[in-house]
C-alpha positions in Angstrom: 104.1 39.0 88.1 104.2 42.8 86.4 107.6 42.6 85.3 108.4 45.3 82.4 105.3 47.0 83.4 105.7 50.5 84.4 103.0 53.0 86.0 101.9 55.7 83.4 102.7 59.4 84.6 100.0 61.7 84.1 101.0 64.6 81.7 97.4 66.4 83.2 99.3 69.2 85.6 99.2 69.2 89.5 96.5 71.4 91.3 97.8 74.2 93.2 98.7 73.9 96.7 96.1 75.6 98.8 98.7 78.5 100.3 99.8 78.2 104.3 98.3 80.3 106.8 101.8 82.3 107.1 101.4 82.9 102.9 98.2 84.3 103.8 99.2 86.2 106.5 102.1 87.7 104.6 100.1 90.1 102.3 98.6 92.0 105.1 101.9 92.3 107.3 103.9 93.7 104.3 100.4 96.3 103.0 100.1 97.3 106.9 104.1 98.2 107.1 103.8 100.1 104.0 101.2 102.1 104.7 102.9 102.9 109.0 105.2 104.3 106.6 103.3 106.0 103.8 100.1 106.9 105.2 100.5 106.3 109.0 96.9 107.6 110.4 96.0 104.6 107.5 98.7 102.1 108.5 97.3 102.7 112.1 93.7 101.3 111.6 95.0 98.7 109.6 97.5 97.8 112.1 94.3 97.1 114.5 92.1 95.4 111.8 94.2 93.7 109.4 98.0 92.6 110.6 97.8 89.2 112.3 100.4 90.6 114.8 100.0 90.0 118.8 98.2 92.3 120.9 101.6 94.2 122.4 102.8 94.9 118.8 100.0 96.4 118.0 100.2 98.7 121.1 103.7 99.1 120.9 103.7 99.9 117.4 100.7 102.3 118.0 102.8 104.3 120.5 105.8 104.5 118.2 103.5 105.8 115.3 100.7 107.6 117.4 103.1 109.9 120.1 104.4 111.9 116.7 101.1 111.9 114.5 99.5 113.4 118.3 102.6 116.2 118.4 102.5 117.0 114.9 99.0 117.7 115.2 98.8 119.6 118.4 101.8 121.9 116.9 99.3 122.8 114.2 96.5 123.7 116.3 99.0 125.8 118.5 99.9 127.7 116.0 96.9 128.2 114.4 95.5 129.3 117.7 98.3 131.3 118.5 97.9 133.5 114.7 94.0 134.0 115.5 95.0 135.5 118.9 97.6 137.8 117.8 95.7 138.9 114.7 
């Protein structure tokens, strides 16, 4: 009946496709790894209120990062307390 009739194409360009829930996701997994590494105290707290990870990463990773961060800082109290006492 429509023979030699061909549909028109659009040259008007595509909308963007709205991005997946794991493209959304991404962004704060890979800001939250670089700041465990740069900034850890930082990558900490956004570890608990950014990362989309599961509850038992975030504790695991917490121990990995927090056991140091916790000796580190009691060294320097220690030693601080030990040059007030022998000054």
């Amino acid at each position: 009946m429509l023979e030699g009739i061909t549909p028109s194409t659009s040259s008007a360009p595509l909308p963007p496709e709205a991005p997946t829930p794991e493209k959304r996701e991404t962004w704060r997994t890979v800001l939250t790894i670089i700041f465990l590494f740069i900034m850890p105290l930082v990558g900490l707290i956004l570890t608990w209120m950014l990362a989309p990870w599961r509850r038992r990463v975030k504790i695991i990773v917490t121990a990995i990062f927090a056991i140091p961060l916790i000796g580190i800082l009691l060294t320097i109290i220690l030693v601080a307390i030990r040059a007030l006492v022998s000054a």
